[in-house]
C-alpha positions in Angstrom: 140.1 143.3 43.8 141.6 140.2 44.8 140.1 136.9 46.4 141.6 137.5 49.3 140.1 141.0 49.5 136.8 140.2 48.7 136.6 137.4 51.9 138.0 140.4 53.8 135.6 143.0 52.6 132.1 141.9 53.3 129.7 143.5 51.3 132.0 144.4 48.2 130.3 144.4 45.1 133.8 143.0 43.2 133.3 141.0 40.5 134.4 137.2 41.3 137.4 135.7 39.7 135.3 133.3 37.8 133.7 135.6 35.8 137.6 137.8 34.4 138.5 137.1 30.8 141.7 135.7 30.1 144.0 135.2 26.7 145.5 132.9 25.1 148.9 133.3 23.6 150.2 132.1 20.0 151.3 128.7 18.7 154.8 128.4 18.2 155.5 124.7 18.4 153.7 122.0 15.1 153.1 118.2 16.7 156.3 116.3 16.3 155.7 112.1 15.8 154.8 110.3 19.4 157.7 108.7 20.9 157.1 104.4 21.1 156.0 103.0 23.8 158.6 101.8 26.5 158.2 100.2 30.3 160.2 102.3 33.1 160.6 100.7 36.0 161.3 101.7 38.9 163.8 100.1 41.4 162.6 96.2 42.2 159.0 97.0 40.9 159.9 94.8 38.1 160.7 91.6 40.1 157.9 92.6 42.4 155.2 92.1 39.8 156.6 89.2 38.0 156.6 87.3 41.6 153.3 89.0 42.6 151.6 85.9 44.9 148.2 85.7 44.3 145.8 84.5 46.5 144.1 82.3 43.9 146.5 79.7 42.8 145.5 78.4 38.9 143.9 75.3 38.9 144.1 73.5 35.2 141.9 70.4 35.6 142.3 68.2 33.2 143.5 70.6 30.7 147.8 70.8 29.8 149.5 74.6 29.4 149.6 73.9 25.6 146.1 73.4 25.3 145.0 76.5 27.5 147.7 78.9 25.4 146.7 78.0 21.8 142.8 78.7 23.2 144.6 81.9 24.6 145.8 82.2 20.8 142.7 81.8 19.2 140.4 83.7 21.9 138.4 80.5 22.0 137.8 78.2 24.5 138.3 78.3 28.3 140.8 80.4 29.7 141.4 83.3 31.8 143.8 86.1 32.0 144.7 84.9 35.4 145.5 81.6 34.3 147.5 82.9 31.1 149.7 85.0 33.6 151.2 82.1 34.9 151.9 80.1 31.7 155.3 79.3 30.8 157.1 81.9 28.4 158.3 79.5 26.2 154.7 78.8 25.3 152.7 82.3 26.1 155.5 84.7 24.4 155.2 84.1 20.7 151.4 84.3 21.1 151.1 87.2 23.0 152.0 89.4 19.5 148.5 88.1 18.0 146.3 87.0 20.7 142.6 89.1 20.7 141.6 91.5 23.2 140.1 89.7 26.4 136.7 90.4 26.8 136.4 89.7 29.8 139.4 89.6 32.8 139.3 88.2 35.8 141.9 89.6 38.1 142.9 91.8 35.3 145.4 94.5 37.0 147.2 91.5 38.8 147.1 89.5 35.8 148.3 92.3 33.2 151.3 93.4 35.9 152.5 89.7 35.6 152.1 89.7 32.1 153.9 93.1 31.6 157.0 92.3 34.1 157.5 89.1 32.8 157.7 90.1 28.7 157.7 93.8 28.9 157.7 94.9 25.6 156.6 91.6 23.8 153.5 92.4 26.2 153.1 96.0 25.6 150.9 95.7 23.1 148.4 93.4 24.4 148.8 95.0 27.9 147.8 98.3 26.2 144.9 97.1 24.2 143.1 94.8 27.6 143.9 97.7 29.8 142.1 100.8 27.2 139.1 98.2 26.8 138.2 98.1 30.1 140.2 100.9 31.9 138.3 101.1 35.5 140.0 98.9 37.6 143.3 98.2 35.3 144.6 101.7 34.6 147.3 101.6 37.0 149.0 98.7 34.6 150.4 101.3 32.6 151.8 103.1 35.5 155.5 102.1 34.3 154.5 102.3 30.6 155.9 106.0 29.1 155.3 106.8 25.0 153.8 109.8 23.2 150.6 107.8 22.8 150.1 107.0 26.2 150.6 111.3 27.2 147.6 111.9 24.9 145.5 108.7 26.7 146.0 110.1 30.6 145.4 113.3 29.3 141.9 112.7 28.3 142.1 110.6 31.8 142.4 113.9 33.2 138.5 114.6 32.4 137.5 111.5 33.7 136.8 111.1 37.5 137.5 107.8 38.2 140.7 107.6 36.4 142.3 111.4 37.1 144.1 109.4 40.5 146.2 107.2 37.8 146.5 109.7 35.4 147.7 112.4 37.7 149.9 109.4 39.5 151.6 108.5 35.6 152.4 112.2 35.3 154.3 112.9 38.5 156.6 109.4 37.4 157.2 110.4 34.0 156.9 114.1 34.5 160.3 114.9 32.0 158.7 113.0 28.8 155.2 113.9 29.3 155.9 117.5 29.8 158.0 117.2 26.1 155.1 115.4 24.7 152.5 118.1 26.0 154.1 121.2 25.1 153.0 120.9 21.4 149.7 120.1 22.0 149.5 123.4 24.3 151.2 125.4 21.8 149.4 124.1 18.6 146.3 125.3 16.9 143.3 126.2 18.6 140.8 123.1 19.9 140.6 120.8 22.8 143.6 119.2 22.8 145.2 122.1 23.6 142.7 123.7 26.4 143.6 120.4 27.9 147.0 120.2 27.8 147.2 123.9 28.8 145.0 122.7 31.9 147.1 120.4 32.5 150.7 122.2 32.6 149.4 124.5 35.0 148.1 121.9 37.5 151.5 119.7 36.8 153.1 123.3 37.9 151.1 123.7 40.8 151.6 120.0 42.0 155.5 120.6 41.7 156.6 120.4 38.4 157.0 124.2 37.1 160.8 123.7 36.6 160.3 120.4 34.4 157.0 122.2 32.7 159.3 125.2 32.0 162.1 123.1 30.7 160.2 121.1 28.3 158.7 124.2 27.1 162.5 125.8 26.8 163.7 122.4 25.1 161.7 123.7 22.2 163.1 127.1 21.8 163.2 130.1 23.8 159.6 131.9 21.9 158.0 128.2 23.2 159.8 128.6 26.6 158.0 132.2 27.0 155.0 131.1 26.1 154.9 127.9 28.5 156.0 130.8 31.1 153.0 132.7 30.7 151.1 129.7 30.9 152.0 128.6 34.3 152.4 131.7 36.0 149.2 132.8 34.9 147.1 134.1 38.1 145.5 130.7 39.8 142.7 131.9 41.1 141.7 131.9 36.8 142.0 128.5 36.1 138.7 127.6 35.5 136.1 125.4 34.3 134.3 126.6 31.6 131.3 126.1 33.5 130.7 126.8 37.1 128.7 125.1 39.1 125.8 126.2 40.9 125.0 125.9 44.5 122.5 123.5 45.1 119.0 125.6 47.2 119.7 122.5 50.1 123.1 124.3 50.6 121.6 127.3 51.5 125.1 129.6 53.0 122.5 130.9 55.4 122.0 127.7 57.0 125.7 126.6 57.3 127.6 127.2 60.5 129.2 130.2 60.8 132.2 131.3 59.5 135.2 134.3 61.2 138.0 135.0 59.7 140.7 134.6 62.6 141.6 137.5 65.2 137.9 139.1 64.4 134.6 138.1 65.9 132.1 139.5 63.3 130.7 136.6 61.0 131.4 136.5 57.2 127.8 137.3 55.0 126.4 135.0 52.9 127.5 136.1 49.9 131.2 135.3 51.2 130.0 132.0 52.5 128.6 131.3 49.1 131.6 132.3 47.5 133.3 129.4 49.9 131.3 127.0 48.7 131.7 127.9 45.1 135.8 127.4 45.7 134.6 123.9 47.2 133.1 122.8 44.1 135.2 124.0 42.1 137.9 122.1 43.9 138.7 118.2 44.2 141.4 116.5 46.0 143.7 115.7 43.9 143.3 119.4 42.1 142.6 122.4 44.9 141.2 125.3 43.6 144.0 128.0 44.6 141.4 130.2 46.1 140.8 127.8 49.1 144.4 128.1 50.2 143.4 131.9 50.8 140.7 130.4 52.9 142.5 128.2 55.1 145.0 131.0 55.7 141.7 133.7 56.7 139.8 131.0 58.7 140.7 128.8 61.4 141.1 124.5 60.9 139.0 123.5 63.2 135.9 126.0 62.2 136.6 125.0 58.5 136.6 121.2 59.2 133.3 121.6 61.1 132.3 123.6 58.3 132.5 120.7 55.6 131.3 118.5 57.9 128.1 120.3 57.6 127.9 120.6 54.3 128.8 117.0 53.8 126.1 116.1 55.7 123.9 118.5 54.6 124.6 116.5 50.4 124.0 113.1 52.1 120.8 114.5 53.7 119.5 115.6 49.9 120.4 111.9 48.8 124.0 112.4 47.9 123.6 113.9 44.0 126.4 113.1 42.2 126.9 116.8 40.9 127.4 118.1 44.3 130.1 114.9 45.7 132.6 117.5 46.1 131.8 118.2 49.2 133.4 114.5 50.2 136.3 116.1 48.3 136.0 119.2 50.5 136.4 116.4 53.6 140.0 115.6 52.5 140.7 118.8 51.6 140.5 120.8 55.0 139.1 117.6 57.2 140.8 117.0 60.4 141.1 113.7 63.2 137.3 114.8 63.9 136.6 114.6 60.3 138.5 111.2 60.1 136.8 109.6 62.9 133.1 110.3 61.9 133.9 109.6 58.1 135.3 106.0 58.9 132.4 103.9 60.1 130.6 105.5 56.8 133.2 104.4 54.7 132.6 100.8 56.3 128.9 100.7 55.7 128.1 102.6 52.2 129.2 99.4 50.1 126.2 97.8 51.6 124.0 100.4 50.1 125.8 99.8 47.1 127.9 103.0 47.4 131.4 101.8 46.5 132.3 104.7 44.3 131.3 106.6 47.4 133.5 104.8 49.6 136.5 104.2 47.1 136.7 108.7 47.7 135.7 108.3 51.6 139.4 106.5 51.3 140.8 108.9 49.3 139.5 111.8 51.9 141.4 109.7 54.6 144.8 109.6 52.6 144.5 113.4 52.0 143.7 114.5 55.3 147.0 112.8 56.5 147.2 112.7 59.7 148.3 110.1 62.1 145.0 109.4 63.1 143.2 109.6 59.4 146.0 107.0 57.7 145.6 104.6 61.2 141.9 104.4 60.0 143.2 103.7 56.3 145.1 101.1 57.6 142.4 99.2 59.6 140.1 99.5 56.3 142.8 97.7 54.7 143.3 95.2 57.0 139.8 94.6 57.7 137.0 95.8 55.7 135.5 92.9 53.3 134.6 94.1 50.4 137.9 93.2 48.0 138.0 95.9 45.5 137.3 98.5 48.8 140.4 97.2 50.9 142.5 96.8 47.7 142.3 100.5 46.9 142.7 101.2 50.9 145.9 98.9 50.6 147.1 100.9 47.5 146.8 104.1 49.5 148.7 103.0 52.4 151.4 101.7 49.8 152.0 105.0 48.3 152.1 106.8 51.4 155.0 104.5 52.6 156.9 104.9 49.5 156.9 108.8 49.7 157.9 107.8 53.7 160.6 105.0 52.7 158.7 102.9 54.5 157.3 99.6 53.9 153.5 99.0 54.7 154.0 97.2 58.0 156.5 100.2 59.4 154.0 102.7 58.8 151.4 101.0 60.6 153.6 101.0 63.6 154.1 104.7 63.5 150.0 105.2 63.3 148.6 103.5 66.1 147.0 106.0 68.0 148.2 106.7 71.8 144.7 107.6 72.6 146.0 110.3 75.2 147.6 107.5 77.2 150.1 108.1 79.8 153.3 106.6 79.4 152.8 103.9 81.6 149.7 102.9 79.2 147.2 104.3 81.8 145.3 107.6 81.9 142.7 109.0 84.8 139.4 110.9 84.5 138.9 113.2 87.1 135.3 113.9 87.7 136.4 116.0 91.3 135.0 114.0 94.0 135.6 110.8 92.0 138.5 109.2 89.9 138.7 106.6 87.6 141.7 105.0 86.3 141.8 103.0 82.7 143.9 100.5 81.8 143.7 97.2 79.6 143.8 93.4 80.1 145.8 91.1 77.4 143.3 91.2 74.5 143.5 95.1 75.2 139.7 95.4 76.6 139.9 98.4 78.8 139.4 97.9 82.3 138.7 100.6 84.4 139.6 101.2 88.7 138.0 104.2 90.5 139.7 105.9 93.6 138.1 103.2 96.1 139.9 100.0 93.9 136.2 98.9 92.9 136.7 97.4 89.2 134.1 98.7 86.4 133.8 97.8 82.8 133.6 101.5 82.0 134.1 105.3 83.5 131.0 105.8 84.3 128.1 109.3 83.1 128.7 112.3 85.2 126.6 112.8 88.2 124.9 115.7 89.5 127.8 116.3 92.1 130.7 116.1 89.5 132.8 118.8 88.8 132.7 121.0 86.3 135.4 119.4 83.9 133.5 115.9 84.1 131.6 116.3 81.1 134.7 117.0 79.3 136.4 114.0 81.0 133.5 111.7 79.9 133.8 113.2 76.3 137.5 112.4 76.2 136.7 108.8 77.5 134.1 108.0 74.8 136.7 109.1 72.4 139.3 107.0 73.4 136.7 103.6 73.1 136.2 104.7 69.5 139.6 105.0 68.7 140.7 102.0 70.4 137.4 100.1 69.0 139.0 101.0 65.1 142.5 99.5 66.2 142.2 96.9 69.1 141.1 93.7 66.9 144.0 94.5 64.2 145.9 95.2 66.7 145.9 91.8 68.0 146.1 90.1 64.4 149.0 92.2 63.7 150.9 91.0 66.2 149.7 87.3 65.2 150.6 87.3 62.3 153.9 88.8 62.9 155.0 85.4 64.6 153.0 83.3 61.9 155.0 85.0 59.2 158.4 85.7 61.4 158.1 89.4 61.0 161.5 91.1 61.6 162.1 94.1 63.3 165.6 95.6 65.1 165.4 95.6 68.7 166.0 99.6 68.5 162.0 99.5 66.3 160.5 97.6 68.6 161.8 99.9 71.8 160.8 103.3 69.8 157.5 102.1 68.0 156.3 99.4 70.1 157.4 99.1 73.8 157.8 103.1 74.1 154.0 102.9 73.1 151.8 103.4 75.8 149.0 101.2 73.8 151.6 98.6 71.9 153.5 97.7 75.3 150.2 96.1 76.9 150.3 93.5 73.7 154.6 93.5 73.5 155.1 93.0 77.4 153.1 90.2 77.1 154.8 88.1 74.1 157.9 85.9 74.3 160.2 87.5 72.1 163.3 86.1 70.0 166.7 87.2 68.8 166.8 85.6 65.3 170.1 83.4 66.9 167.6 82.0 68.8 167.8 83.7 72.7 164.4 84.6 74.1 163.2 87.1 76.2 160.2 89.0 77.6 160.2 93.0 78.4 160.3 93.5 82.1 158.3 96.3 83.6 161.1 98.2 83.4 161.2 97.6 79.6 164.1 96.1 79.4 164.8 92.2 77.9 164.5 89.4 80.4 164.9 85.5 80.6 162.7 83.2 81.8 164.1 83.6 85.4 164.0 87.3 85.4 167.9 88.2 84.5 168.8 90.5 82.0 169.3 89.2 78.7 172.0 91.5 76.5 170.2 92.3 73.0 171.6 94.7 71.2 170.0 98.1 69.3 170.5 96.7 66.2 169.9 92.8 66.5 166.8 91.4 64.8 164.3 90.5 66.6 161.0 88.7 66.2 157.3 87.7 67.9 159.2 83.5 69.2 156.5 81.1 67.4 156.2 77.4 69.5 157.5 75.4 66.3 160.7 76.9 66.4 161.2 77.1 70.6 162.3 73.4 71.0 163.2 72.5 74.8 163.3 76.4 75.3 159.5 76.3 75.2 158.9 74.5 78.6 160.5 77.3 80.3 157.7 80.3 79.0 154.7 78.2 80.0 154.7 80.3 83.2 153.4 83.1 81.2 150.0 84.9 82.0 147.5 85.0 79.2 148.1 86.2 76.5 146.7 88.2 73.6 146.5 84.9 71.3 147.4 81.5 71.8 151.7 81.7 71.5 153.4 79.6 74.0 150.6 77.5 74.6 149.6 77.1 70.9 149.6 73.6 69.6 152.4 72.8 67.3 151.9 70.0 64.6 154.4 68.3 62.9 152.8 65.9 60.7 153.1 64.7 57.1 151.5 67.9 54.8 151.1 66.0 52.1 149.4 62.8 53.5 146.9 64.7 55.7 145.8 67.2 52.6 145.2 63.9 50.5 143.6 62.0 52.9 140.9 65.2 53.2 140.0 64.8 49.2 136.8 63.3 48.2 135.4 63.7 51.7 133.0 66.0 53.0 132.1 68.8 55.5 129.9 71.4 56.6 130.2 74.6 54.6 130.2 76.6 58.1 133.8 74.8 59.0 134.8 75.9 55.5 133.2 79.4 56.3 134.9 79.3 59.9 138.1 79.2 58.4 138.0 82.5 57.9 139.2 83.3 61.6 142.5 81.8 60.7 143.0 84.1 57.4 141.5 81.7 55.1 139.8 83.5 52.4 137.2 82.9 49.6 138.2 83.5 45.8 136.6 86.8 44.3 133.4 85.7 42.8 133.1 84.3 39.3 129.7 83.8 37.0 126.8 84.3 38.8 128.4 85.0 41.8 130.4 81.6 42.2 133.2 80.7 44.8 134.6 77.8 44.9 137.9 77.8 46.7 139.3 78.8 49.9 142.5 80.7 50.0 145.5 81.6 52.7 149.0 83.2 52.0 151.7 80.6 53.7 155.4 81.7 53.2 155.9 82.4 49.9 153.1 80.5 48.2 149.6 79.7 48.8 147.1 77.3 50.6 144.6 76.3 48.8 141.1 74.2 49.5 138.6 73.6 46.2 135.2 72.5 47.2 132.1 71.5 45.8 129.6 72.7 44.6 131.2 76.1 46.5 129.6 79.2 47.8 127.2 81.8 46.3 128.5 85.6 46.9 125.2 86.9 48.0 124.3 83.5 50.3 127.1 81.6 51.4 125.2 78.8 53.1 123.2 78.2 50.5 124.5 74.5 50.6 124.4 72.7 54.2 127.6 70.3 53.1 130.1 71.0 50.7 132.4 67.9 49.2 136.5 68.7 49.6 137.9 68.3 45.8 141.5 68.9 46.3 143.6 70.5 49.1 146.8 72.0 47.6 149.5 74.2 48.3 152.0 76.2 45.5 154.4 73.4 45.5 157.4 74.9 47.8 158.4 73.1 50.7 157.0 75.2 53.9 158.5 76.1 57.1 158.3 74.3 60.4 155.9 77.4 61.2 154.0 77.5 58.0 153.7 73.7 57.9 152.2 73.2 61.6 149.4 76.5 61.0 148.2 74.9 58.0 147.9 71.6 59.9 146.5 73.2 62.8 143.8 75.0 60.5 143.3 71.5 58.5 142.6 70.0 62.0 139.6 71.9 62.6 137.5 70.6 59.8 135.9 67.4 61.0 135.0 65.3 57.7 132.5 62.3 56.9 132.7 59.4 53.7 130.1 60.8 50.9 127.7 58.0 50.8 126.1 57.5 47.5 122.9 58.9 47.6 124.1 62.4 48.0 123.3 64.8 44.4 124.4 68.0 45.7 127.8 66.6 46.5 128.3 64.6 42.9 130.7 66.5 40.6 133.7 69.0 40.6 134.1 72.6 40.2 
């Protein structure tokens, strides 16, 4: 009896599919040599990791690029992989050949990617060594690497959790030579190597790859062919662990919510719910066990999501075993917006229980689940959350899904933000019967709310006693809309900051569909000066259309570029705008500085501040180093163009206490060398101006010395 028919037939006594025998078919195919190692890239991925800007500029000291290499060379002295990244390749190429294994790499995966696009196969080796030594972290480095050797590593990647993401990721990039390299492991003697490689063909089949699985078997000969045949279109509901896992006595099916199967109202038994939660665990996201497709088709979305909510829950309530985490896998699997918007605030806080691994699949959950909704709270993690290694993977995520979109990163975030059931005209209204209230927001996008008699509230207000019936539900749909809008509104507002900072570029025909046709986006756009990139302003009228200063209609067309106007670049044009009503951030009112760069970051060295100015720098995208021994920070970072700001102090900040020094001593204020904009130039001047600095007097101890 089949899966389907045992959910059907409450009751049945039918044996389960885990428990049928299966065969296994003949070898036909001996192990041919690996092929070598090469680098395939894709498109501009080359140039793009060669150029990679890091946030953390090197900083030699005293030391020369000869000295650091032949250290490099040796694997003695003071070095780091970061720094080694950026030496020059007349120096760093002939060593790379016989320099040791790094023990230790700070910045590793950035580092390595420089490394690799800049000497690709002169690197390989070294790359390949660093990367297997310490894999968590730098695995996806050998995304663009392809060779025999590397097939037999991501398989046994497979079997490790926190590595099956790259490994699955290398096989659907290099999906022709891997499946070549795997059939004659799966065909070969009895053993391991090929139960995993048999494992793995079917799940490469089932995550779109049959024809190139079935080809690669077929490129061996027509008996191997068959035989990879059988293999993938072997039943699915049989590929299974050789072990399988038990239901936890805190998962008791009794005690879950109910589950119907759709167009009947009788509830399924608990054998059938156990049997659910069996598929669960036997399931994770990037690897769906087949039978909970039968599920989702028997049962209805919403009732499932609730479903896993409960049993998620239910795990963290029994203190989150790690044997039982797939039921977070089970929240990207059949989670919906619901399941998005309660898992996101969780995702925020576990890292402060020290539950990063935790958090890294509360992301993972939010890319599966897919919706707009689900990758709008991705986005605002990435964007926002401070833990490093936490937004970095969120930021990965978001990268991938706007490659498979031919997107970039920045277009995809305007496609996600939420319309929170607005109204086209960026309002909506709660009727409570009797009573009305109408939201809106101000500049900063802080809702404001009017009720029928044009009394102004900060919020809709509980339902009363003499409400209709429908009020409740009104108020429900309110206190959705602030927690959606709470996850966006901040970022929001940067977004469109840093947009004129960096002189984002859009077409006028993007900004009308994505941004002024948004009922949440037009409160921020109708309030900007805008710019055609030949220098005409404009603001959007209420009619949404492109106005001058005076109100006349300025002709912009579909296609011409557009951008958020910054002050530095307005000239005499400026004087006109200052009519403006407030706006979400300083723009045509923001001071503009024009000052020598050079002279006022020099005269700043050898002076000294309070750390909390350094700390408050942080508002203006200013961001400390990750930490280095013991915890360590001692410089200030902030993208500018196409280089990087950079402010060393001393003796720094501690990770776990930052203002564990009152006063901190400004070593050297830098930048990566290239000559800045106008724009770029005035914010970094702007942000210098805030630090207000004293003379060191001589009797100061905590301030003698340099990192």
């Amino acid at each position: 009896m089949s899966l389907r028919c045992y959910v059907i037939h409450r009751g049945s006594t039918a044996p389960n599919p885990w428990i049928a025998e299966t065969s296994e078919s003949r070898y036909f195919v001996s192990k041919a040599p690996p092929a070598p190692l090469r680098v395939a890239w894709r498109g501009d991925e080359q140039r793009q990791w060669a150029e990679a800007i890091d946030v953390y500029v090197p900083y030699l000291g005293r030391r020369d690029w000869p000295e650091v290499v032949a250290a490099f060379g040796r694997g003695t002295g003071f070095w780091s992989l970061h720094e080694i990244s950026y030496a020059p390749e007349h120096l760093l190429r002939p060593v790379l050949s016989y320099a040791p294994t790094p023990r230790y790499a700070y910045r590793g995966a950035i580092s390595l990617g420089r490394l690799l696009a800049r000497f690709e196969g002169d690197a390989l080796d070294f790359v390949l060594r660093a990367v297997l030594a310490a894999p968590a972290g730098q695995a996806q480095v050998l995304l663009p690497v392809v060779g025999g050797q590397l097939t037999t590593t991501m398989l046994e990647w497979l079997g490790k959790k926190s590595l099956r993401p790259v490994a699955f990721e290398w096989f659907d990039r290099h999906i022709d030579s891997a499946a070549s390299d795997l059939v004659p492991l799966a065909l070969g003697r009895t053993g391991p190597s090929r139960t995993l490689a048999r494992r793995a063909l079917c799940t490469l089949a089932r995550r779109g790859h049959r024809d190139a699985v079935v080809a690669a078997g077929r490129s061996y000969g027509e008996p191997a062919g068959a035989a990879i045949v059988d293999i993938v279109v072997a039943d699915p509901l049989q590929a299974l662990p050789r072990h399988i896992p038990v239901i936890p006595d805190w998962l008791d099916p009794a005690l879950l919510p109910p589950l119907t199967l759709q167009g009947e109202r009788a509830q399924l038994p608990s054998d059938a719910i156990r049997t659910i939660c069996t598929m669960f665990s036997l399931s994770r996201m990037d690897e769906v066990y087949a039978g909970v497709d039968i599920v989702r088709e028997l049962v209805g979305h919403p009732e499932l999501a609730k479903f896993v909510w409960d049993m998620f829950e239910r795990w963290l309530r029994a203190g989150a075993p790690e044997a039982q985490s797939w039921t977070l896998d089970a929240l990207g699997i059949v989670g919906d917006d619901d399941t998005a918007r309660q898992l996101t605030p969780l995702i925020r806080t576990w890292p402060l229980q020290s539950a990063h691994r935790r958090a890294a699949m509360g992301l993972e959950a939010l890319a599966m689940i897919g919706s707009d909704a689900a990758l709008g709270h991705l986005w605002s993690i990435s964007q926002s959350l401070r833990f490093p290694a936490l937004r970095a993977k969120a930021d990965k995520l978001i990268h991938r899904i706007a490659d498979e979109l031919n997107l970039t990163p920045l277009e995809l975030a305007d496609r996600l933000v939420p319309n929170l059931g607005l109204d086209a005209d960026g309002t909506t209204t709660f009727d409570y019967g009797d009573r009305t209230f109408t939201l809106t927001f101000d500049h900063e996008l802080r809702i404001v709310v009017e009720d029928n008699d044009g009394k102004v509230r900060d919020r809709v207000p509980r339902p009363g006693r003499t409400d209709s019936d429908g009020a409740r539900e009104e108020y429900r749909r309110y206190t959705d809309l602030r927690k959606d809008l709470e996850g966006v509104r901040t970022e929001l507002v940067s977004r469109f900051e840093k947009a004129m900072v960096n002189q984002r570029r859009w077409t006028l025909s993007q900004v009308r569909t994505h941004l002024v046709g948004h009922p949440l986006t037009w409160h921020l756009c109708s309030a900007l000066v805008w710019s055609t990139t030949d220098g005409r302003y404009f603001r959007f009228s209420e009619l949404r259309r492109p106005v001058g200063p005076d109100g006349r209609d300025i002709e912009v067309a579909d296609g011409d570029l557009v951008v958020v106007a910054h002050p530095a670049t307005m000239g005499d044009s400026l004087g006109s705008w200052t009519f403006m009503p407030e706006q979400p951030f300083e723009q045509v009112r923001r001071e503009v500085f024009r000052t020598d760069v050079a002279a006022e970051m020099a005269a700043l060295e050898g002076r000294k501040t309070t750390t909390d100015q350094l700390l408050a720098l942080g508002e203006r995208g200013w961001k400390r180093e990750d930490p280095q021994d013991k915890g360590a920070q001692i410089s200030l970072n902030k993208r500018l163009d196409s280089t990087t700001a950079v402010i060393m102090a001393f003796p720094g900040f501690n990770v776990s206490n930052p203002r564990m020094w009152g006063e901190q001593k400004i070593v050297h204020v830098f930048h990566g060398g290239l000559e800045l904009s106008v724009i770029a130039a005035s914010e970094l001047l702007g942000d210098l101006a805030m630090l207000e600095t004293e003379p060191i007097r001589g009797d100061e101890p905590d301030l003698r010395g340099e990192p």
